[in-house]
C-alpha positions as CSV (number, residue, x, y, z in Angstrom):
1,X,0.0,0.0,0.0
2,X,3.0,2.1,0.8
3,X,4.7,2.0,-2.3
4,X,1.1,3.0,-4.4
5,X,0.9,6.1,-2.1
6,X,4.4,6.9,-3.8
7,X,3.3,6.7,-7.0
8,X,0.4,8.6,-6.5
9,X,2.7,11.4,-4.9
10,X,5.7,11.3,-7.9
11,X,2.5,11.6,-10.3
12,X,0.9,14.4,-8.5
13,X,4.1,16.7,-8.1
14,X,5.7,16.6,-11.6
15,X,9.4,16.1,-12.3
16,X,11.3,15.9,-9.0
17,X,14.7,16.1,-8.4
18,X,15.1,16.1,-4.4
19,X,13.3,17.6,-1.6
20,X,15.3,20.2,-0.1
21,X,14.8,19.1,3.4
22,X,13.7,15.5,4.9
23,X,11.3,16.2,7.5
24,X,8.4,14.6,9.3
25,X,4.7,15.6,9.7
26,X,5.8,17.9,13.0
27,X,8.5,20.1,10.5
28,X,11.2,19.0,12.6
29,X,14.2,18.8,9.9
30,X,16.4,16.0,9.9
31,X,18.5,15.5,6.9
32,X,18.8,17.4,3.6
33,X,18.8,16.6,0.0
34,X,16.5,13.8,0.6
35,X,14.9,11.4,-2.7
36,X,11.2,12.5,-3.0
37,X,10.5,8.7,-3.8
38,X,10.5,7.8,-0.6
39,X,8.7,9.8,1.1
40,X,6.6,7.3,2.7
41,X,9.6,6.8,5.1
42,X,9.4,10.5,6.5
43,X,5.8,10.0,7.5
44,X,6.0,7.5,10.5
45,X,4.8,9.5,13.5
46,X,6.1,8.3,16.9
47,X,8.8,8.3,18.9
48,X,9.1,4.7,18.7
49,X,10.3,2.5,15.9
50,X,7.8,0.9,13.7
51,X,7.8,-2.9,14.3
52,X,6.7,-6.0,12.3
53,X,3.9,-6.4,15.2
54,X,3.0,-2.8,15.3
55,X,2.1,-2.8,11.2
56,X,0.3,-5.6,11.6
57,X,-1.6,-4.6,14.4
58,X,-2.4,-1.6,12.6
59,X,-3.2,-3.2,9.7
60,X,-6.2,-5.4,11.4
61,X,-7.5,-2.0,12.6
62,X,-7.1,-0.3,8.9
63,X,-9.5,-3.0,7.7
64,X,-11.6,-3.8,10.9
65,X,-13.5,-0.2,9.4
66,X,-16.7,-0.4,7.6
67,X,-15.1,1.3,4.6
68,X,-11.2,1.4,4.9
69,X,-9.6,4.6,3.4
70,X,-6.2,6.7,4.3
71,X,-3.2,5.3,4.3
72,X,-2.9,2.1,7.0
73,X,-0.2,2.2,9.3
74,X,1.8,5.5,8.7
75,X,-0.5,8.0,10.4
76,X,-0.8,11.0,7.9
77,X,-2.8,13.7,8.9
78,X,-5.1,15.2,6.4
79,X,-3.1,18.1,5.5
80,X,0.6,17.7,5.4
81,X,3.1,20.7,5.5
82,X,6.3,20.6,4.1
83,X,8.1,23.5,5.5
84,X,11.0,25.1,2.9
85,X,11.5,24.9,-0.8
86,X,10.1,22.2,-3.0
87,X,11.3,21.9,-6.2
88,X,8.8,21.0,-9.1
89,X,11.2,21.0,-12.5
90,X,10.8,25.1,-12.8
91,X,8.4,26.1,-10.5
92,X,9.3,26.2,-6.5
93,X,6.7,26.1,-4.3
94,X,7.3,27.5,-0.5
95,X,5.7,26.2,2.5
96,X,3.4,23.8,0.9
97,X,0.1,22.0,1.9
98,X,-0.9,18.5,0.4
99,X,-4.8,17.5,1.4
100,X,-6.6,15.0,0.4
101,X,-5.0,11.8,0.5
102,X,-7.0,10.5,3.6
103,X,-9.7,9.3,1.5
104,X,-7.4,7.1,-0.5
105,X,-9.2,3.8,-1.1
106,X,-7.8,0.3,-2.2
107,X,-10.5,-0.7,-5.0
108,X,-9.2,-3.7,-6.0
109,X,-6.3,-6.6,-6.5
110,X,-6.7,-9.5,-8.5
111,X,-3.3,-11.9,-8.2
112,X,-3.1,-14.8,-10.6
113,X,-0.5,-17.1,-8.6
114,X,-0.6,-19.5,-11.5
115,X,1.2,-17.0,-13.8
116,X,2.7,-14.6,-10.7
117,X,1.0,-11.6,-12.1
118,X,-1.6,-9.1,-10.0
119,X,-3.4,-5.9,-10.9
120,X,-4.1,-3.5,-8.3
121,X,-6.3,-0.1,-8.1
122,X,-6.5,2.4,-6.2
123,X,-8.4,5.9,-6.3
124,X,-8.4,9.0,-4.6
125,X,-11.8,11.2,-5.4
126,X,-9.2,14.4,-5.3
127,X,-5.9,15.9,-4.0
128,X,-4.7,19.6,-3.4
129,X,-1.6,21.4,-3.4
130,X,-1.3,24.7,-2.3
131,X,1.9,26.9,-1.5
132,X,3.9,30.0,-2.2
133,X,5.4,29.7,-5.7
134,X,8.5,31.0,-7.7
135,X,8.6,30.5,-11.7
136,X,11.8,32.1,-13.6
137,X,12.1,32.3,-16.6
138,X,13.7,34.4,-19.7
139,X,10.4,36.5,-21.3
140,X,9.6,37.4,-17.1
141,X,9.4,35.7,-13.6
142,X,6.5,34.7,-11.7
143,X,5.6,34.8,-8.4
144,X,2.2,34.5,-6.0
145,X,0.1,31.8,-4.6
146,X,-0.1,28.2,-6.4
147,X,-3.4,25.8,-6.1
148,X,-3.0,22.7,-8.2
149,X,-6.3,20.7,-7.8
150,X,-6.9,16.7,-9.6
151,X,-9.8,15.2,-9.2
152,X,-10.8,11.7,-9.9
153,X,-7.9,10.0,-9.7
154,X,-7.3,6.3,-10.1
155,X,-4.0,4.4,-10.4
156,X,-3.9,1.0,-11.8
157,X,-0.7,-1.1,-11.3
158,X,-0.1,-4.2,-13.4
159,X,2.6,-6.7,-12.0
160,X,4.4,-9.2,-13.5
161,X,6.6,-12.0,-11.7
162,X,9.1,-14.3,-13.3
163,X,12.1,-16.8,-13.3
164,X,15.4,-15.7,-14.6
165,X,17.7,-18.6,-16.2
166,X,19.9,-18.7,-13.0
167,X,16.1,-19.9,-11.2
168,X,15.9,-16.3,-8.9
169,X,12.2,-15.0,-8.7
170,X,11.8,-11.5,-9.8
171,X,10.2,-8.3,-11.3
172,X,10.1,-8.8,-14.6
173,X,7.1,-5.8,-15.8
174,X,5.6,-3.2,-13.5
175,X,2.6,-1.0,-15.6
176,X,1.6,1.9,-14.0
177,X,-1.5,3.8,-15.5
178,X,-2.5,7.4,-14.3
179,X,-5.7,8.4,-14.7
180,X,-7.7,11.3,-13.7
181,X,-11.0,13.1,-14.6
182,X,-9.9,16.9,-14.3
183,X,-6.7,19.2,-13.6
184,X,-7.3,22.5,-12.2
185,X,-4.5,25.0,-12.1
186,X,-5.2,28.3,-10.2
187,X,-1.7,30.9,-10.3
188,X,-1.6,34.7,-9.2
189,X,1.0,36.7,-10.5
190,X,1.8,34.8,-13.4
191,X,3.4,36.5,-16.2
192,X,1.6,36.6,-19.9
193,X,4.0,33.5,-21.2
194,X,3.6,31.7,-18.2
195,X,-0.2,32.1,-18.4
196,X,0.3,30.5,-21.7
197,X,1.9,27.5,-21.1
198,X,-0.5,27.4,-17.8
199,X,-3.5,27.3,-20.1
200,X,-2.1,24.5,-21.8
201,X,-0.7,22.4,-18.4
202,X,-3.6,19.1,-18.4
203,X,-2.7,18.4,-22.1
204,X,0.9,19.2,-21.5
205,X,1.3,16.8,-18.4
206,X,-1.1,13.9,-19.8
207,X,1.1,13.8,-23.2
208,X,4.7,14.8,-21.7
209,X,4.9,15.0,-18.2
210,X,3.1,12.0,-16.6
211,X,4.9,9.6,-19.3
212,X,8.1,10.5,-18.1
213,X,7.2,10.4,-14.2
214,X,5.4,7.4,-14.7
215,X,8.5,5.7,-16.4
216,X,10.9,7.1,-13.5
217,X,8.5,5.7,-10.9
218,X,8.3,2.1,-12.6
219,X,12.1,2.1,-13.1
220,X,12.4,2.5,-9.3
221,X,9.7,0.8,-7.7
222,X,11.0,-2.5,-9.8
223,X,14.5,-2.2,-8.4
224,X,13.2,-1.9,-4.9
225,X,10.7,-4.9,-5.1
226,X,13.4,-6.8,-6.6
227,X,15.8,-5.6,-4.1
228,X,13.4,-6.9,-1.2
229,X,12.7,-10.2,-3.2
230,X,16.4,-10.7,-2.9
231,X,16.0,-9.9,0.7
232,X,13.4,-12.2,1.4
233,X,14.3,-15.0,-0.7
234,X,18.0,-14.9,-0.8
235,X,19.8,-17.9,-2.6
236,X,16.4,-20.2,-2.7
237,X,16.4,-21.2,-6.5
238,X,13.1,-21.6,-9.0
239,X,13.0,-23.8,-11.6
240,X,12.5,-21.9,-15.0
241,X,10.6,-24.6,-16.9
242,X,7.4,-24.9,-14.4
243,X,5.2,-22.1,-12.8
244,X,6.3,-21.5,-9.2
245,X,2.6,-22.5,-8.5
246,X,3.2,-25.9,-9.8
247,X,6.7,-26.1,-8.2
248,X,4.6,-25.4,-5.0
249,X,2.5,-28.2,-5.5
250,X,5.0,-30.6,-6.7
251,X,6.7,-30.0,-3.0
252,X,3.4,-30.1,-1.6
253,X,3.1,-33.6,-3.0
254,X,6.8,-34.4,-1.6
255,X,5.6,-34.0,1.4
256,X,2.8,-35.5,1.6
257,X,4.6,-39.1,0.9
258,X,7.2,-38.0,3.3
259,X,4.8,-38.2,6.1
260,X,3.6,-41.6,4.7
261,X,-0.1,-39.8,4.1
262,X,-0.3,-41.8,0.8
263,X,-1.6,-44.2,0.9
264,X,-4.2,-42.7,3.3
265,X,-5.6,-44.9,6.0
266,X,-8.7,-43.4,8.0
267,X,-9.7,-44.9,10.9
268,X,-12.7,-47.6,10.9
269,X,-16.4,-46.3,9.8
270,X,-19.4,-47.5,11.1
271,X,-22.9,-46.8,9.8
272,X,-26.2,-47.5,11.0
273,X,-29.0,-47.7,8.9
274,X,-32.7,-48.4,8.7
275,X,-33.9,-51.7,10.1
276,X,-31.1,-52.5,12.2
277,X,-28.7,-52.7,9.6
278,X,-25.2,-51.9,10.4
279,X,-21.7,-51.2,7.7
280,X,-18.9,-51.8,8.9
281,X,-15.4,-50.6,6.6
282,X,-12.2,-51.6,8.1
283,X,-8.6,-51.4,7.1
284,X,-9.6,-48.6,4.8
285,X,-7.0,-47.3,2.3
286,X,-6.6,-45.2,-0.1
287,X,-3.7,-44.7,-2.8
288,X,-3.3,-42.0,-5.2
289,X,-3.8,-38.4,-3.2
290,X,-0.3,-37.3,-3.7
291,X,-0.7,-37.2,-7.7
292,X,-3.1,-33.9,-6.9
293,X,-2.3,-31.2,-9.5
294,X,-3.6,-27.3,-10.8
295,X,-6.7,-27.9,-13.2
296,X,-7.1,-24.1,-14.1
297,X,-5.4,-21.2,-12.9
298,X,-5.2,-20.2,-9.0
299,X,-6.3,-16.7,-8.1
300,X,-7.6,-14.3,-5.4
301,X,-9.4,-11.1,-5.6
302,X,-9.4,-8.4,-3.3
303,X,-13.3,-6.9,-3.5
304,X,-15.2,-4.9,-1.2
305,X,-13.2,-5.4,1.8
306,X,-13.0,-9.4,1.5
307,X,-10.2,-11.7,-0.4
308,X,-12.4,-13.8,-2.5
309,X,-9.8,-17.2,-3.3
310,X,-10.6,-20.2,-6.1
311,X,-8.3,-23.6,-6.3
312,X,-9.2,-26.0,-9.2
313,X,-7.1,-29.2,-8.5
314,X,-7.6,-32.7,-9.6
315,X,-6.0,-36.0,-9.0
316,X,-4.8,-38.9,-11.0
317,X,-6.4,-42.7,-10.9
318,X,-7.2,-43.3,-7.2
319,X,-7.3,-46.6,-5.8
320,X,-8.5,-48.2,-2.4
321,X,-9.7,-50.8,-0.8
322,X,-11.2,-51.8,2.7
323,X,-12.9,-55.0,4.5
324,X,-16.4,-54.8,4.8
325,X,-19.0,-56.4,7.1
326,X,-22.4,-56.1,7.0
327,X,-24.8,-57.2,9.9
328,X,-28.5,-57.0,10.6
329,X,-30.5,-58.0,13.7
330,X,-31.3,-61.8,13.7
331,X,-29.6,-62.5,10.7
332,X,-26.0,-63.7,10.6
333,X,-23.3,-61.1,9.5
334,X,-21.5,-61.1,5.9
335,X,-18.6,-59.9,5.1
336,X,-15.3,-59.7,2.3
337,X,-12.8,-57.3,0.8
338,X,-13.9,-54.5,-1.6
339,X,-10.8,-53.4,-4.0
340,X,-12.5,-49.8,-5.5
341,X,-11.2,-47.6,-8.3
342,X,-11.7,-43.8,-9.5
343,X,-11.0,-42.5,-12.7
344,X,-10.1,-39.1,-11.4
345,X,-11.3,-36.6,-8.7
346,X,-12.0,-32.9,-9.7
347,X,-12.4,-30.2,-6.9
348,X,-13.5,-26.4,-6.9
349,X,-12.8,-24.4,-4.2
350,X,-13.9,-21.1,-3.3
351,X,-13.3,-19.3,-0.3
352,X,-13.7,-15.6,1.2
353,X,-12.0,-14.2,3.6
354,X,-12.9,-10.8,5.2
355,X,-9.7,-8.2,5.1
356,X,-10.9,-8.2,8.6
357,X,-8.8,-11.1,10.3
358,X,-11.0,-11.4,13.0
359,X,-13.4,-13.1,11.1
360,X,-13.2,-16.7,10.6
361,X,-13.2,-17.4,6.6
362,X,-15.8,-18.5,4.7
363,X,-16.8,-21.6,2.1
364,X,-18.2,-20.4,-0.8
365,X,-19.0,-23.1,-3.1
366,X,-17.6,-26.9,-3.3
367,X,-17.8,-28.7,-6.2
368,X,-16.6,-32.5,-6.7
369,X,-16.7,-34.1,-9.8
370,X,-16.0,-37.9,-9.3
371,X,-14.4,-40.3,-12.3
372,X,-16.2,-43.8,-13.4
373,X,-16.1,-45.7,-10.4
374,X,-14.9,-49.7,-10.6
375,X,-15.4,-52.5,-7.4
376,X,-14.1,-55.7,-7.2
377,X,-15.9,-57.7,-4.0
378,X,-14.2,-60.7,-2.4
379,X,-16.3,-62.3,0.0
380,X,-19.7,-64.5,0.8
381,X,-20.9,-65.5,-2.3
382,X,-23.5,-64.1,-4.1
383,X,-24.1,-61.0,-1.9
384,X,-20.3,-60.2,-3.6
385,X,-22.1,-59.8,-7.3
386,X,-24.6,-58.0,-5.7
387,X,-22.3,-55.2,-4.2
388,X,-20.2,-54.9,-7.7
389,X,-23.7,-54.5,-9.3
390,X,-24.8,-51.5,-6.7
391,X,-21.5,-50.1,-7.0
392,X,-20.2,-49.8,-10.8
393,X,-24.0,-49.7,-12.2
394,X,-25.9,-47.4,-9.6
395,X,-23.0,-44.6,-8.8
396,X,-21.7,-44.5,-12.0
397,X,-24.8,-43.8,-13.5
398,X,-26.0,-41.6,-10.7
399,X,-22.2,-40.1,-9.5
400,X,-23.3,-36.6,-10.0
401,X,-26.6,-36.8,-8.7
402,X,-25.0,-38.3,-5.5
403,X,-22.4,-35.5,-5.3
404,X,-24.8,-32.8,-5.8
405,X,-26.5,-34.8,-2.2
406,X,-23.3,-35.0,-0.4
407,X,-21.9,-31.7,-1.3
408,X,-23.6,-29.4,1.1
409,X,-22.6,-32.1,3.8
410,X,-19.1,-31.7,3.0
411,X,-19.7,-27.8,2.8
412,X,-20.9,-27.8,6.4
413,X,-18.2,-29.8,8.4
414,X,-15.7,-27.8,6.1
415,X,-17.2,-24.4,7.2
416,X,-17.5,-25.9,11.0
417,X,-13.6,-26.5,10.8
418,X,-13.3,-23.1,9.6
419,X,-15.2,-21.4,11.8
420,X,-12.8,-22.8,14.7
421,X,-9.7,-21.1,12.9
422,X,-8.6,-18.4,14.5
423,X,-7.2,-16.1,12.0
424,X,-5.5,-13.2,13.7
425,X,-4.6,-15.2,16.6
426,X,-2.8,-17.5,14.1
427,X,-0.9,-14.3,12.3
428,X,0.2,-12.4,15.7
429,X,1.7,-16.1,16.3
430,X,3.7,-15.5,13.3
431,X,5.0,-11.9,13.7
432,X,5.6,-13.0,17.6
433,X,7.9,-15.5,16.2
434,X,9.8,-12.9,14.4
435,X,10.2,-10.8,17.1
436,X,10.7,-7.2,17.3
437,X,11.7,-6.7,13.4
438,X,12.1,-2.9,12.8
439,X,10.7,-1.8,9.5
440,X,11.1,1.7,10.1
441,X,13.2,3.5,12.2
């Protein structure tokens, strides 16, 4: 969020070279000569450093709101001075004021993990500069007051991830569109050629200006991101042929043979049914979950205040098998070994998840679609023809009917699981673990 506030500052003041003095929202000056870029850095207020725990924590608050706008964390008051001389290309402005940014909204952000790209928005209904000014210039100076008004604003950010040859995970693309509805431009004083080129300033910055800032903000912003990738990934190596989303997965499956969880062996079932009937299927196991894989791409969306999140996966042929007995009251019980296969298993996921931690998240939709389904009974008899008949005739002809049954079943213990997690609690675990990291200081 921090770094979208810079673009939407580089955008709004022109050209930049340096701020003349680094200072924080109280004026007090404490270095000189100080990039404009990051500016987000001068506008932590407190006397203490800001931690890893104390973003977060902020963070949940930021979103707890009914309708989350400002900027999170950094705690910008509505109208920031900046006392001295700001340079803007020609023009100096003296003692400015900036207002407007706290109703800075985050619209939306869709990431596509499959192909390690995301799209962000953000828009701000208006911002307003207003200062002392000083123009030079060889046909006359200008001097007076300055009020530079643009309304409607809305910056779109396209990014765009990738694996270098040497398998490091990086920027490769960063888009950065600037939009806005209006410019208004209000000088005293202004001499007639400066009037002029005044007159002419929204078409002049749209066609000129903003190309230029825009490309000197993209430049930038990719080196830092890449600079914190390196950071936060160090040596850890990517293969170039597969998506990192299907690397994921690949591990994922790694390590779900390493704990010996395929084959899979739930515990004994027991059903009761009508008439005294009881099922009994023991020694249950199933082979075949590890060989799970990515269907269709893997996204989330970030939409009214909630992270909406869909996972298509599917799995290779699954085999099982189990002992069964089957028992009824004053008849004797029956019993054998059923050997079953699945063609395939097909899942769609989606899941919400309030920006508000504190809220547990939330099961959309399930959807299962099951293979052709094949038994093999080894037991008493007849009654052994009779289960391969209910089994491969009945389900396979009826497998989508019987999902569409068991489906909300599976949608309620999933969402009773969920609605046991603990979200923030689970997070502040996380930062507590990484102690007192300083982002800001």
């Amino acid at each position: 969020m921090r770094g979208y506030w810079i673009v939407v500052l580089v955008l709004l003041m022109g050209t930049v070279a340096n701020c003349q003095q680094k200072i924080d929202i109280r004026g007090k000056v404490k270095h000189s000569e100080y990039k404009l870029l990051r500016l987000w850095e001068l506008y932590w207020l407190g006397d203490e450093p800001l931690t890893l725990q104390r973003a977060v924590e902020d963070l949940v608050d930021y979103f707890s709101q009914r309708d989350p706008h400002g900027i999170p964390v950094l705690q910008v008051p509505d109208t920031i001075q900046i006392p001295g001389r700001l340079g803007l290309s020609q023009i100096t402005l003296f003692d400015a004021l900036i207002s407007g940014h706290s109703e800075l909204r985050l619209e939306y952000v869709n990431v596509n993990i499959t192909s390690l790209s995301a799209t962000a928005r953000l828009s701000l209904p208006n911002v307003n500069v207003y200062g002392a000014y000083e123009w030079p210039g060889y046909w006359g100076s200008s001097q007076g007051d300055a009020n530079i008004t643009i309304l409607g604003i809305q910056v779109t950010t396209d990014l765009f991830l990738g694996v270098s040859t040497e398998g490091i995970l990086k920027v490769n693309n960063l888009q950065i569109d600037f939009a806005y509805d209006d410019l208004l431009l209000d000088f005293t004083g202004l001499s007639y050629t400066h009037s002029l080129v005044v007159s002419a300033a929204s078409t002049f910055f749209s066609t000129i200006i903003q190309p230029i800032v825009v490309g000197t903000a993209q430049t930038k912003i990719m080196s830092r991101l890449n600079e914190r990738l390196e950071q936060r990934l160090g040596n850890t190596p990517f293969p170039d042929s597969i998506s990192p989303a299907d690397y994921a997965i690949v591990k994922i499956r790694n390590e779900i043979r390493k704990r010996n969880l395929d084959p899979f062996m739930p515990p004994t079932v027991d059903a009761n049914l009508a008439w005294g009937v009881t099922v009994q299927l023991k020694d249950v196991e199933v082979v075949g979950i590890s060989t799970f894989y990515r269907t269709h791409e893997v996204s989330a969306q970030f939409i009214d205040n909630a992270v909406y999140i869909t996972i298509q996966i599917g799995t290779q042929k699954l085999s099982g098998g189990a002992d069964w007995s089957l028992s009824a009251a004053l008849l004797p019980a029956v019993g054998g070994h059923m050997d079953l296969e699945i063609d395939g298993l097909a899942v769609t996921v989606e899941a919400k998840q309030p920006a508000n931690i504190r809220s547990p998240p939330t099961l959309r939709k399930i959807d299962v679609q099951l293979g052709n389904i094949a038994v093999r009974s080894a037991g008493d008899g007849t009654l052994d023809y009779a289960v391969e008949m209910a089994v491969n005739i009945l389900p396979n002809a009826l497998r989508n009917v019987i999902m569409d049954r068991l489906e909300p079943r599976i949608h309620q213990v999933i969402q009773d699981k969920l609605n046991r997690q603990d979200i923030y609690r689970t997070v502040m675990d996380k930062v507590a673990e990484r102690g007192d990291t300083v982002l800001l200081q």
